[in-house]
VMD Tcl script that builds the backbone (N, CA, C; Angstrom):
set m [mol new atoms 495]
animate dup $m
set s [atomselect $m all]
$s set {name element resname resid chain x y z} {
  {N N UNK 1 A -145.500 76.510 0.018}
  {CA C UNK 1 A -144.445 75.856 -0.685}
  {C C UNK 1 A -144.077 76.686 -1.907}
  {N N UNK 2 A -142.957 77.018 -2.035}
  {CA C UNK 2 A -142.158 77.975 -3.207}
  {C C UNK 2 A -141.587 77.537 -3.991}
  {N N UNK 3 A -141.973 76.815 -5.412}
  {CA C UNK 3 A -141.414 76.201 -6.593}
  {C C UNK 3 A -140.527 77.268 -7.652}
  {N N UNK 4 A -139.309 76.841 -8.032}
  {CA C UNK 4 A -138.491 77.564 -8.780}
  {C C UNK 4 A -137.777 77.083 -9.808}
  {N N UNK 5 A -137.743 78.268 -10.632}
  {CA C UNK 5 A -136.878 76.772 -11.620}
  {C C UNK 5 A -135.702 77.135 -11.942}
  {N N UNK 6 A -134.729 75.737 -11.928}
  {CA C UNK 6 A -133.497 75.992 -11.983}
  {C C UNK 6 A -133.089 75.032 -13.124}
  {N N UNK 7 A -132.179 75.884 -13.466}
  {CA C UNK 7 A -131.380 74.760 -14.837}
  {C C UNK 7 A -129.874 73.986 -14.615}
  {N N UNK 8 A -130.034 72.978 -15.147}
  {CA C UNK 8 A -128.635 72.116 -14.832}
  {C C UNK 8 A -127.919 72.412 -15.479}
  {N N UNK 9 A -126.582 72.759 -15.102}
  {CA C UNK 9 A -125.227 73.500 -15.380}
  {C C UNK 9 A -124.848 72.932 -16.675}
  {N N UNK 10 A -125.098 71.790 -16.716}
  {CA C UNK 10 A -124.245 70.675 -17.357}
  {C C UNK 10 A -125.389 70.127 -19.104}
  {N N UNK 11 A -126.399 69.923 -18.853}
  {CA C UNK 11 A -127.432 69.735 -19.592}
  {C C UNK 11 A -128.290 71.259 -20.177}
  {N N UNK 12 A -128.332 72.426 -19.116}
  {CA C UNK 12 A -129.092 73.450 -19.500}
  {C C UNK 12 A -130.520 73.136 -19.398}
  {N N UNK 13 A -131.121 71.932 -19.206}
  {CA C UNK 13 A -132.262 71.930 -19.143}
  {C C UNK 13 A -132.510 72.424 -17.436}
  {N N UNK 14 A -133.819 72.623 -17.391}
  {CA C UNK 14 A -134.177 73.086 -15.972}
  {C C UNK 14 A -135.432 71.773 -15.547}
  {N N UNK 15 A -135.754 72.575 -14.374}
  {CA C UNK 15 A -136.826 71.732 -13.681}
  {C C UNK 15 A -137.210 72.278 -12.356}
  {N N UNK 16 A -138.843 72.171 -11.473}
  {CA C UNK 16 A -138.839 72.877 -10.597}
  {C C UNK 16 A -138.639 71.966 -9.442}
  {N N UNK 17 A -138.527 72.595 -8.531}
  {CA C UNK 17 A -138.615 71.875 -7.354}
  {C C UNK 17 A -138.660 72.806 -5.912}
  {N N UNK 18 A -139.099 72.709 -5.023}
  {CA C UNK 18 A -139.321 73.059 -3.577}
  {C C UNK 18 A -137.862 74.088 -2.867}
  {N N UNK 19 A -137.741 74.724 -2.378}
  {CA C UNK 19 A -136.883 74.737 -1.406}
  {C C UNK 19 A -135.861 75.294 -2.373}
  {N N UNK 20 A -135.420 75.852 -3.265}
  {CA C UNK 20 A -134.417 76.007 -4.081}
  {C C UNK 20 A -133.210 75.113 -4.685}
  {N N UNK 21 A -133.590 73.466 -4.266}
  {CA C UNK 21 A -132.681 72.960 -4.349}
  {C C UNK 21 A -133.172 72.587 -5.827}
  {N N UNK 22 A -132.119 71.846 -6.411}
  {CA C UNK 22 A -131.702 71.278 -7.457}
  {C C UNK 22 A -132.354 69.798 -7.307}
  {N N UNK 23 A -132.756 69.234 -7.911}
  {CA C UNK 23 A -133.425 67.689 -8.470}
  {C C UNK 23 A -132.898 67.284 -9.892}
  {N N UNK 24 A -132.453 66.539 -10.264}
  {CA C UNK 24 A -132.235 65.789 -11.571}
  {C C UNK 24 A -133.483 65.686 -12.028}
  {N N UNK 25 A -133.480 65.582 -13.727}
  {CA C UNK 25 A -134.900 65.157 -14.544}
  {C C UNK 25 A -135.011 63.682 -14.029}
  {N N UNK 26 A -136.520 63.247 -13.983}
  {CA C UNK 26 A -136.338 61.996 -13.909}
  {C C UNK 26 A -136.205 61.371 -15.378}
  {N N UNK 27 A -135.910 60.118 -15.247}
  {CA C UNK 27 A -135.255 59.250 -16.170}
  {C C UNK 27 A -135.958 57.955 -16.624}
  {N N UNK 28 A -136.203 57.579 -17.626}
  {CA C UNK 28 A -136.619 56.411 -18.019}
  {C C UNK 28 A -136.410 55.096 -17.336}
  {N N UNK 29 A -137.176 53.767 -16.754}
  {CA C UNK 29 A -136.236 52.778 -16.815}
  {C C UNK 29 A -135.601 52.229 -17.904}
  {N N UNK 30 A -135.956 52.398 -18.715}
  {CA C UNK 30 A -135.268 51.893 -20.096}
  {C C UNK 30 A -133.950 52.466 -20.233}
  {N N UNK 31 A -134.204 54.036 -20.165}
  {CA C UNK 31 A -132.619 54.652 -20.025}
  {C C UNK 31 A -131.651 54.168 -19.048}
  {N N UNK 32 A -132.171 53.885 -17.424}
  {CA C UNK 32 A -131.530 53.545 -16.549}
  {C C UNK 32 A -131.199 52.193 -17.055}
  {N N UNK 33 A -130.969 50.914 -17.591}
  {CA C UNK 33 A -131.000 49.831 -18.360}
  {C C UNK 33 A -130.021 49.780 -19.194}
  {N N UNK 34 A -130.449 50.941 -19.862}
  {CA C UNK 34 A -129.265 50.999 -21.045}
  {C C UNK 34 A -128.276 51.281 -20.814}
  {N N UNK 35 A -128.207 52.222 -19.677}
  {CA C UNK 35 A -126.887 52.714 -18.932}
  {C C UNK 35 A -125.742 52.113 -18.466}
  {N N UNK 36 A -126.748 51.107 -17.394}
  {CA C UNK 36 A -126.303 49.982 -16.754}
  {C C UNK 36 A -125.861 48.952 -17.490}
  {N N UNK 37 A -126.245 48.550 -18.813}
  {CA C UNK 37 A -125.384 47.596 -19.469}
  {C C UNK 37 A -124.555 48.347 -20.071}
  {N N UNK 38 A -124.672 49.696 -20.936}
  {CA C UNK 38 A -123.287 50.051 -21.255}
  {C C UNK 38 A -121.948 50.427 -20.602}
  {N N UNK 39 A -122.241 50.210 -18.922}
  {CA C UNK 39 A -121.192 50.610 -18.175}
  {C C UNK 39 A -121.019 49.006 -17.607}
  {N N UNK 40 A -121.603 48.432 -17.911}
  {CA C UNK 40 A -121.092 47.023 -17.792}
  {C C UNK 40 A -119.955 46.134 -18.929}
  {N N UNK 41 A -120.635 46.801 -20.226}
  {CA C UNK 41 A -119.806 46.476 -21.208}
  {C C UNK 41 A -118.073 47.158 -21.178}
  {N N UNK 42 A -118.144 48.089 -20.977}
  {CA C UNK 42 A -117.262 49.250 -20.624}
  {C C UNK 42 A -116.534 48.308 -19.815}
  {N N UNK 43 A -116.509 48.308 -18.425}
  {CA C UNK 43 A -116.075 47.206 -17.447}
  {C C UNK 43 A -115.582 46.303 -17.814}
  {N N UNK 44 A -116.597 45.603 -18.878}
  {CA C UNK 44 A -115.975 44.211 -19.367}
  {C C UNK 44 A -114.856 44.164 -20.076}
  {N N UNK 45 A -114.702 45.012 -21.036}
  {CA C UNK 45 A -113.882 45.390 -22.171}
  {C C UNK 45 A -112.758 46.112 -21.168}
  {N N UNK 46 A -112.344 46.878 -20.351}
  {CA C UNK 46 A -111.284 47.129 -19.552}
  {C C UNK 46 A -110.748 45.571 -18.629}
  {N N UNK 47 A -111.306 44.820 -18.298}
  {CA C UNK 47 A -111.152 43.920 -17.762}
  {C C UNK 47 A -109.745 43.061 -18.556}
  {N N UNK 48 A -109.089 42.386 -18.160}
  {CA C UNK 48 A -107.742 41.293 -18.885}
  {C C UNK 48 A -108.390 40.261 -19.112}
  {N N UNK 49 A -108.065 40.026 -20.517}
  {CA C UNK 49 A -109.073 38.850 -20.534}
  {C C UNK 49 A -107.902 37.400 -20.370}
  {N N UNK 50 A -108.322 36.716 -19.496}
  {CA C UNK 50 A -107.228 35.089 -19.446}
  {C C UNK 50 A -107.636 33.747 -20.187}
  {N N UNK 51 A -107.021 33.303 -20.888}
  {CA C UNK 51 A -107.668 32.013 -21.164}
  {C C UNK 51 A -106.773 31.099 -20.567}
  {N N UNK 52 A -107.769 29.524 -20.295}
  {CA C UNK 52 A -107.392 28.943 -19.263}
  {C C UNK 52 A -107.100 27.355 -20.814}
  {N N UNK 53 A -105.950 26.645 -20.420}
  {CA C UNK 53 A -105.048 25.810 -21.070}
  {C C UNK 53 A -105.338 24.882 -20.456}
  {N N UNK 54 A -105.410 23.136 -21.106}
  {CA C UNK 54 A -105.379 22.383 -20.255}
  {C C UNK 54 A -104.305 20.971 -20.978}
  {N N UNK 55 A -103.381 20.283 -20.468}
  {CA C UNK 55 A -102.524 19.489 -20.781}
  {C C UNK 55 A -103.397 18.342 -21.941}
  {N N UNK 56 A -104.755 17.856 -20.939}
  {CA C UNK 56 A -104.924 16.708 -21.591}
  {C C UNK 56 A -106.406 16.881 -22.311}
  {N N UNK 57 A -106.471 18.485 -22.722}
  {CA C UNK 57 A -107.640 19.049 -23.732}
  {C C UNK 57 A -106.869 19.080 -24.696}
  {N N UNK 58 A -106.464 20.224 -24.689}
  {CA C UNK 58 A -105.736 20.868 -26.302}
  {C C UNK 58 A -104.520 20.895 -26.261}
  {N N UNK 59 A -103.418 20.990 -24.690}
  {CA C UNK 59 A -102.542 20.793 -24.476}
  {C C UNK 59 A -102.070 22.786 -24.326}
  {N N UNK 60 A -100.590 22.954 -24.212}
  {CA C UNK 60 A -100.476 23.942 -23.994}
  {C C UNK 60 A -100.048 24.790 -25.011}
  {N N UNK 61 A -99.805 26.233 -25.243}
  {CA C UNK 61 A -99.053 26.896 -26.151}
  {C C UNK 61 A -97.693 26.683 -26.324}
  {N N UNK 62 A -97.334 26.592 -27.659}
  {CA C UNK 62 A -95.938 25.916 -27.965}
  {C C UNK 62 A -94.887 27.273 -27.584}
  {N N UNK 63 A -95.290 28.616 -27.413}
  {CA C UNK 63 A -94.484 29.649 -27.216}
  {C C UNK 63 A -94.631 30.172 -25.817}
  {N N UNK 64 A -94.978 29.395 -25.282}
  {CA C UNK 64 A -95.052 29.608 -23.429}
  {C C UNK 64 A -94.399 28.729 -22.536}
  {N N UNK 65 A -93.212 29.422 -21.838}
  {CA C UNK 65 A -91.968 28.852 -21.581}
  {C C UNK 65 A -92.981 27.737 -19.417}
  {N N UNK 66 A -93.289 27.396 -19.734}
  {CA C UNK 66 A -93.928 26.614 -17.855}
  {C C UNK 66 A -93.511 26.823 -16.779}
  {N N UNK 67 A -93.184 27.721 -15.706}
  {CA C UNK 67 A -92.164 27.849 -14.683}
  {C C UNK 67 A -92.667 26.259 -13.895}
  {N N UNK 68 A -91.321 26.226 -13.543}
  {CA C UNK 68 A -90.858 24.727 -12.769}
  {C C UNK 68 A -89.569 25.638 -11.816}
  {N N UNK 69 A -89.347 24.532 -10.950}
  {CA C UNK 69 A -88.167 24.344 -9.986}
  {C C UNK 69 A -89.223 24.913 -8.881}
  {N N UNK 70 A -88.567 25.299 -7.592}
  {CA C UNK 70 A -88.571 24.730 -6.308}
  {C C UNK 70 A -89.251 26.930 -6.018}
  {N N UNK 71 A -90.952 26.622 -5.680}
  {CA C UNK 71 A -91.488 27.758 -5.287}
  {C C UNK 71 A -91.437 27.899 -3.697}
  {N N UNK 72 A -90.735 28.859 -2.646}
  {CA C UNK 72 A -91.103 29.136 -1.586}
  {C C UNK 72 A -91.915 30.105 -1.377}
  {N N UNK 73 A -93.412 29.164 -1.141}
  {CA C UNK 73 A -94.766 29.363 -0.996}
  {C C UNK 73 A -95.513 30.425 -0.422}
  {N N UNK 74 A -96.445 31.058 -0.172}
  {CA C UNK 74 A -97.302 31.652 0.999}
  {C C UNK 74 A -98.496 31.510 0.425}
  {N N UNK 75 A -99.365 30.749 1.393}
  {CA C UNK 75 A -100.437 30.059 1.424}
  {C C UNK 75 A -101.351 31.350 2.018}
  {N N UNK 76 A -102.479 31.439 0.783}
  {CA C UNK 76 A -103.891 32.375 0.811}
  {C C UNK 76 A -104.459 31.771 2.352}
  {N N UNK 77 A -105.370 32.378 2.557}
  {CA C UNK 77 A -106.231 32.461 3.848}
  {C C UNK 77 A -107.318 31.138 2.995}
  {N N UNK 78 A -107.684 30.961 1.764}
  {CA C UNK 78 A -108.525 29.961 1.374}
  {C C UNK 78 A -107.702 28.969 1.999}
  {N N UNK 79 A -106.545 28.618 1.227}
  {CA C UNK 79 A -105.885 27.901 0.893}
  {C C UNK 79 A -105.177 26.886 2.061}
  {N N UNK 80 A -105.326 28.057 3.159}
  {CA C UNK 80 A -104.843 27.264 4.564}
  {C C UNK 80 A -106.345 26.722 4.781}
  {N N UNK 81 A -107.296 27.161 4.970}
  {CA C UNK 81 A -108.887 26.715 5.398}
  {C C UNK 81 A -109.292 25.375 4.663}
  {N N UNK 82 A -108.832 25.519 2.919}
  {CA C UNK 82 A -108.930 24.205 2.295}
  {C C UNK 82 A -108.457 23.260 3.251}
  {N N UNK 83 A -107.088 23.338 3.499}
  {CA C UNK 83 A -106.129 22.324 3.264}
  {C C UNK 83 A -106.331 21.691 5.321}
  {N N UNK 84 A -106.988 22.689 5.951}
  {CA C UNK 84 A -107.164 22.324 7.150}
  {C C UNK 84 A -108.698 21.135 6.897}
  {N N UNK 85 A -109.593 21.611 6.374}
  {CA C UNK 85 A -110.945 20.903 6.071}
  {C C UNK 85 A -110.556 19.653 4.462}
  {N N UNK 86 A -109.882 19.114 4.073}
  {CA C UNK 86 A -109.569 18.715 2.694}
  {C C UNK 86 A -110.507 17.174 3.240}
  {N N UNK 87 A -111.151 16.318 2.089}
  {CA C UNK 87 A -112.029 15.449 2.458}
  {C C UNK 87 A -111.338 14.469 2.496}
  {N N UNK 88 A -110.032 13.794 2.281}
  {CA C UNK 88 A -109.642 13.165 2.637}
  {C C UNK 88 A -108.358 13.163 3.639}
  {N N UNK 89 A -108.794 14.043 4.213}
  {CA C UNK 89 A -107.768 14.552 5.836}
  {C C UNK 89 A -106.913 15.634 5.583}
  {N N UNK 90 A -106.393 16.232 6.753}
  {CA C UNK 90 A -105.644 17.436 6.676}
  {C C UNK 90 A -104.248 17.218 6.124}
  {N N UNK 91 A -104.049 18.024 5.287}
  {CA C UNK 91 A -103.036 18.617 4.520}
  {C C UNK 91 A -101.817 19.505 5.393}
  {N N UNK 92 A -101.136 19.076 5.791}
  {CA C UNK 92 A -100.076 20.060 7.169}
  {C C UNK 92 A -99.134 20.896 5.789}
  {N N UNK 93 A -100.128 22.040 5.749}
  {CA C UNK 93 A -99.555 22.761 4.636}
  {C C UNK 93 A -97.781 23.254 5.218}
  {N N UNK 94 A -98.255 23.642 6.943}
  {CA C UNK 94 A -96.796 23.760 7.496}
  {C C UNK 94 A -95.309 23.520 7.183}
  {N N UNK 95 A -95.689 21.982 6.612}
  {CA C UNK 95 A -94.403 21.462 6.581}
  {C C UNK 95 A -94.171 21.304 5.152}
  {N N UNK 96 A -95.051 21.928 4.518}
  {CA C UNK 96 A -94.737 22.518 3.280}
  {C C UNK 96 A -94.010 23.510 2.441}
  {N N UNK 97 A -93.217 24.423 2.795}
  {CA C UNK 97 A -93.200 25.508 2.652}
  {C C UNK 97 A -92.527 26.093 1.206}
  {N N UNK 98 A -92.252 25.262 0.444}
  {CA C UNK 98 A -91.532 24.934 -1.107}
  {C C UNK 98 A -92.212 24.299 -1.509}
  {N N UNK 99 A -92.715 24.293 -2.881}
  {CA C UNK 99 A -93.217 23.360 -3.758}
  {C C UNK 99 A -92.216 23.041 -4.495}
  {N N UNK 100 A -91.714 22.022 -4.956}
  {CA C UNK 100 A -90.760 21.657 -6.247}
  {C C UNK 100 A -91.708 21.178 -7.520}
  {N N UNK 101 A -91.636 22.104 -8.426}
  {CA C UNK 101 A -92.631 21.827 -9.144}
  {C C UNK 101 A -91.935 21.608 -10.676}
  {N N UNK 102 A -92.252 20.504 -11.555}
  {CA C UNK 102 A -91.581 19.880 -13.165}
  {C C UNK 102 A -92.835 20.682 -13.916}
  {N N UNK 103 A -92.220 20.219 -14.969}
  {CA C UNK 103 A -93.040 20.994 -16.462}
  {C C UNK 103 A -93.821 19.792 -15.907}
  {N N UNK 104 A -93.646 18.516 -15.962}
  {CA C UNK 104 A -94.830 17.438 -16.240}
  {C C UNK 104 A -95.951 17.751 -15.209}
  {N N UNK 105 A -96.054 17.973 -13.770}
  {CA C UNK 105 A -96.572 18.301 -13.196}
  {C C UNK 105 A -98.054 18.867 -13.695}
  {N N UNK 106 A -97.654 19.808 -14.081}
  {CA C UNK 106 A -98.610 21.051 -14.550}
  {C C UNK 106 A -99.807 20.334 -15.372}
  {N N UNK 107 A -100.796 20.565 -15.250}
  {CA C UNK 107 A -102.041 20.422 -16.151}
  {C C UNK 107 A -102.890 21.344 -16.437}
  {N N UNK 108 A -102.770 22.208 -15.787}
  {CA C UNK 108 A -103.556 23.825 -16.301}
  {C C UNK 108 A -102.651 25.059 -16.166}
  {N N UNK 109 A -102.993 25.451 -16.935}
  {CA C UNK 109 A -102.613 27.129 -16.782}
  {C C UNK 109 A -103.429 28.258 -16.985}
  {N N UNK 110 A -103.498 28.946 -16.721}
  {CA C UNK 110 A -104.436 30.569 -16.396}
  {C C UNK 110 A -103.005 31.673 -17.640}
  {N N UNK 111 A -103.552 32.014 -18.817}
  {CA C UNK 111 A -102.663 33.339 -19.530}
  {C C UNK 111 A -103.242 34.498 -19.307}
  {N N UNK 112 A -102.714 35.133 -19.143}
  {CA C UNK 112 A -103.700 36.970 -18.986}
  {C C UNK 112 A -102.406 37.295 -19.965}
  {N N UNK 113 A -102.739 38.508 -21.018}
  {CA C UNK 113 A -102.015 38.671 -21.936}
  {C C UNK 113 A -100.535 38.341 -22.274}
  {N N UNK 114 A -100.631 37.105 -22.645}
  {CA C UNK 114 A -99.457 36.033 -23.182}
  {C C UNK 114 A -98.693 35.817 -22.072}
  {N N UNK 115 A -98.898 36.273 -20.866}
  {CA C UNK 115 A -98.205 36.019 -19.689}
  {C C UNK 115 A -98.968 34.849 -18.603}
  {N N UNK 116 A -97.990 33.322 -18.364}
  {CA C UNK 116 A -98.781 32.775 -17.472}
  {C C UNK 116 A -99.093 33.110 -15.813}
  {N N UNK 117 A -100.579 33.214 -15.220}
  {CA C UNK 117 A -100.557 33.673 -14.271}
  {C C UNK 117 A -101.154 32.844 -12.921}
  {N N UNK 118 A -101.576 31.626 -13.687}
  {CA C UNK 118 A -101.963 30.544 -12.395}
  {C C UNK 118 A -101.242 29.568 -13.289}
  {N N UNK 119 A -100.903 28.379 -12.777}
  {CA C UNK 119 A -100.043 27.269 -13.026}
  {C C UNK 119 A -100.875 26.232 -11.535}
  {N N UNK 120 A -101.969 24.963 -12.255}
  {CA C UNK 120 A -102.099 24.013 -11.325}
  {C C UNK 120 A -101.882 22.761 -11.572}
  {N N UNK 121 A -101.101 22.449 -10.426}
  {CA C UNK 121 A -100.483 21.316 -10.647}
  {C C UNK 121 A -100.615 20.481 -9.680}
  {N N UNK 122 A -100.200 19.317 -9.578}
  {CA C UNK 122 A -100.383 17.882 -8.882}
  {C C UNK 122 A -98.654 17.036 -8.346}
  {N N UNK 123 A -98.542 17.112 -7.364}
  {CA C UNK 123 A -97.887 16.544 -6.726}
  {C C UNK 123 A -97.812 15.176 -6.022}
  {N N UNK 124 A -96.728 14.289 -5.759}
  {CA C UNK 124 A -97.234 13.308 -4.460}
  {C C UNK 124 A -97.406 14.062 -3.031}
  {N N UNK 125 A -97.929 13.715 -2.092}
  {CA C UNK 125 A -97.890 14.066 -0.783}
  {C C UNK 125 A -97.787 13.324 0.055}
  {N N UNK 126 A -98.365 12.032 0.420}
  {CA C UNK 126 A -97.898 11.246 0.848}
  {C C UNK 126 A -98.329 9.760 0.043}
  {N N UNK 127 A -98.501 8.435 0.744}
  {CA C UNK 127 A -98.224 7.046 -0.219}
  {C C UNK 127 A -99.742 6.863 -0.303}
  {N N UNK 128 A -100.774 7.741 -0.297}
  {CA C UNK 128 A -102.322 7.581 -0.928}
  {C C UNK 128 A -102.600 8.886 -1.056}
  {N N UNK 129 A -102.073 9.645 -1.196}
  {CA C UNK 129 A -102.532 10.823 -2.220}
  {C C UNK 129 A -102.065 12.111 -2.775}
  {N N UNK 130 A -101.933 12.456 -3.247}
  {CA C UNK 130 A -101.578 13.889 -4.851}
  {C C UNK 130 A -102.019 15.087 -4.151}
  {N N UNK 131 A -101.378 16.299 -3.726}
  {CA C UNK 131 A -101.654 17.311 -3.312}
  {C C UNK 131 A -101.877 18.480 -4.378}
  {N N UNK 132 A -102.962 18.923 -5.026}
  {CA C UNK 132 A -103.535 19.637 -6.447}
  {C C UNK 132 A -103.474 21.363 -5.405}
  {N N UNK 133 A -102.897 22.250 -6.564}
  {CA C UNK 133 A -102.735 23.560 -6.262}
  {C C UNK 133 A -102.668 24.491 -7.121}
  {N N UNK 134 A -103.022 25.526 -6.960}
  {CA C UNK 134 A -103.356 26.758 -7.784}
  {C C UNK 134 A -102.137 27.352 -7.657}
  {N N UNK 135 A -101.501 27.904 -8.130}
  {CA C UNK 135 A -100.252 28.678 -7.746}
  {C C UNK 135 A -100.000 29.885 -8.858}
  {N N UNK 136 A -99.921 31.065 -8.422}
  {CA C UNK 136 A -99.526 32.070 -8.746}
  {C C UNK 136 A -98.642 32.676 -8.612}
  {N N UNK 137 A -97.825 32.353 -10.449}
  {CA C UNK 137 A -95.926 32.044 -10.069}
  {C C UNK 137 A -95.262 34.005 -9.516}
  {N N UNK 138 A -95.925 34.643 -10.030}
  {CA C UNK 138 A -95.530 35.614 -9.954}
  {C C UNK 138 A -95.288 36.516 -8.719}
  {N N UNK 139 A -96.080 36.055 -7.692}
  {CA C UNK 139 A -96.127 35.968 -6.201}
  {C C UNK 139 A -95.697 35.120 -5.457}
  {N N UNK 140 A -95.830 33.145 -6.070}
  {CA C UNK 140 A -95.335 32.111 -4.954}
  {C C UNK 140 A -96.540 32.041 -4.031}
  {N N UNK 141 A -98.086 32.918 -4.351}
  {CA C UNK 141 A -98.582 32.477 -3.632}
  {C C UNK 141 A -99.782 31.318 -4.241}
  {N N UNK 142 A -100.511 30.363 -2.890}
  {CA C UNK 142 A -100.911 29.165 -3.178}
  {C C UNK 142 A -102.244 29.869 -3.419}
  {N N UNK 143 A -103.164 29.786 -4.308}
  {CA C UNK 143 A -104.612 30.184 -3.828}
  {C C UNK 143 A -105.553 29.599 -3.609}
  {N N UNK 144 A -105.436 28.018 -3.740}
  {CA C UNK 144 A -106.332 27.015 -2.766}
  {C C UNK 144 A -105.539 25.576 -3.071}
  {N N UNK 145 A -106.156 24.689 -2.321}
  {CA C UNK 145 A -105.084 23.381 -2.649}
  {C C UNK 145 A -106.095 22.321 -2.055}
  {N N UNK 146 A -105.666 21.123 -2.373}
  {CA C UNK 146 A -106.639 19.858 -2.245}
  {C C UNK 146 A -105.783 18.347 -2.596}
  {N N UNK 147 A -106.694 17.595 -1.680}
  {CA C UNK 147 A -105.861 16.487 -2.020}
  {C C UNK 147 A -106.796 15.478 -2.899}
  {N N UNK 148 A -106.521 14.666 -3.955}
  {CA C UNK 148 A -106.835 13.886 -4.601}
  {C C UNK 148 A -106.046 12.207 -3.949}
  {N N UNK 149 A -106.920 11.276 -3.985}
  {CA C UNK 149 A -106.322 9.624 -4.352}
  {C C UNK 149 A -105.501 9.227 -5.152}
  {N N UNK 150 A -104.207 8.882 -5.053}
  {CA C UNK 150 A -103.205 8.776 -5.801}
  {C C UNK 150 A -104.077 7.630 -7.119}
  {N N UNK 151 A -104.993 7.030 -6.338}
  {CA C UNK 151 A -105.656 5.943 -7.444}
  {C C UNK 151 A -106.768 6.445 -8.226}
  {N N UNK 152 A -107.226 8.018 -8.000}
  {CA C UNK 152 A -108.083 8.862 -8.582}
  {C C UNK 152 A -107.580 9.200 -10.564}
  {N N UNK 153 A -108.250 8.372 -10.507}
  {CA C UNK 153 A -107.873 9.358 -12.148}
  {C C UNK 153 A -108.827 9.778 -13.304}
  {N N UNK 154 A -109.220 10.998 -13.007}
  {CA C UNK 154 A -110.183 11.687 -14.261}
  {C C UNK 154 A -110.437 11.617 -15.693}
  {N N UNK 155 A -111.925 11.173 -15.272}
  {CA C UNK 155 A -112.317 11.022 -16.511}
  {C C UNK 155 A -113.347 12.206 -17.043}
  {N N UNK 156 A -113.288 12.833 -16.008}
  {CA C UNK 156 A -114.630 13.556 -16.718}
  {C C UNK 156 A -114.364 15.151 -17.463}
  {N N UNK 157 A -113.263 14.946 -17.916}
  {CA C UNK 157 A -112.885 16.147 -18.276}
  {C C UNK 157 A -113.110 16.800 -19.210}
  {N N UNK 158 A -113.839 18.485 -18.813}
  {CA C UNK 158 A -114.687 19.183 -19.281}
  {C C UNK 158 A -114.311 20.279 -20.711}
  {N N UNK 159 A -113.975 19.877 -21.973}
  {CA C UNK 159 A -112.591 20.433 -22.858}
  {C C UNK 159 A -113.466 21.553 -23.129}
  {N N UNK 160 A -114.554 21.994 -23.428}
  {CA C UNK 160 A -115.441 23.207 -23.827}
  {C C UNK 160 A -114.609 24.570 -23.013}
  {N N UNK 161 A -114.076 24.068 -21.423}
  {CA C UNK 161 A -114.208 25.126 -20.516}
  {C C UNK 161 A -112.275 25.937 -21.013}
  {N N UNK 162 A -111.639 24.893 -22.214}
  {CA C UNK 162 A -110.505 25.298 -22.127}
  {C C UNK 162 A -110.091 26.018 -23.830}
  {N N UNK 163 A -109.223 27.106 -23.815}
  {CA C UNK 163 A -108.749 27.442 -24.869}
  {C C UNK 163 A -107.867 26.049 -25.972}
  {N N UNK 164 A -107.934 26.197 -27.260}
  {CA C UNK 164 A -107.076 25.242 -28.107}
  {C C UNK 164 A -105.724 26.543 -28.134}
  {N N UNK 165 A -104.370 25.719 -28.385}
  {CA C UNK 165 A -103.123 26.810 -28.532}
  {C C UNK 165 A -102.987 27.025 -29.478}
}
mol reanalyze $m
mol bondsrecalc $m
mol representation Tube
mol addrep $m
């Protein structure tokens, strides 16, 4: 076996190894650790950050205009699977294919830099229950949907999880 030593182009340090090939120094786990969270932080910090609004928490931003009127839809691959399995019966998203949607409607919103980018809202659907949807105005598409009891009405609502405007 023929050990040689070679230096890394980049670092200048060397190291031996077999066969003439090249091996990296080994490395700390601590270093490998530190790495890994600073390229996590990195990640994080490139990431858009959204905060999520809610009507009957803090209510919404007074300088964010709500899209309303009449969305022709295309329903996510979730969103058809929801609405085929929904627990209180199927949802014939089919004969859906427009949402007409009011400012009142709306009870959440999704902002990614001052721009709204999910809008969910609550509809009638038929004479026992409210069809609830994610909608992403900027596409028209649905990204999951569900039906609620028109006689359902929430109480347990979670205000920690929402921005104040």
């Amino acid at each position: 076996m023929v050990f040689k030593e070679f230096k890394n182009p980049l670092t200048g340090k060397g190291n031996q190894h077999k066969d003439n090939a090249f091996r990296p120094m080994k490395r700390s786990r601590m270093t490998i650790l530190d790495e890994a969270e600073m390229e996590y932080e990195r990640e994080k910090a490139l990431k858009p950050k959204f905060l999520l609004y809610h009507r009957d928490a803090y209510g919404f931003p007074k300088n964010l205009k709500l899209p309303s009127g009449t969305f022709h839809v295309i329903y996510s691959q979730h969103a058809k699977d929801e609405a085929r399995t929904d627990r209180y019966g199927v949802i014939e998203i089919d004969k859906i294919p427009q949402l007409t949607v009011k400012e009142e409607d709306i009870f959440e919103i999704e902002v990614t830099n001052h721009v709204i980018t999910k809008i969910t809202a609550r509809i009638g659907y038929d004479d026992r229950r409210d069809v609830i949807f994610a909608l992403i105005p900027q596409t028209n598409v649905v990204k999951t949907i569900w039906s609620n009891l028109k006689t359902d009405i929430h109480r347990t609502l979670q205000k920690w999880k929402y921005a104040r405007p």
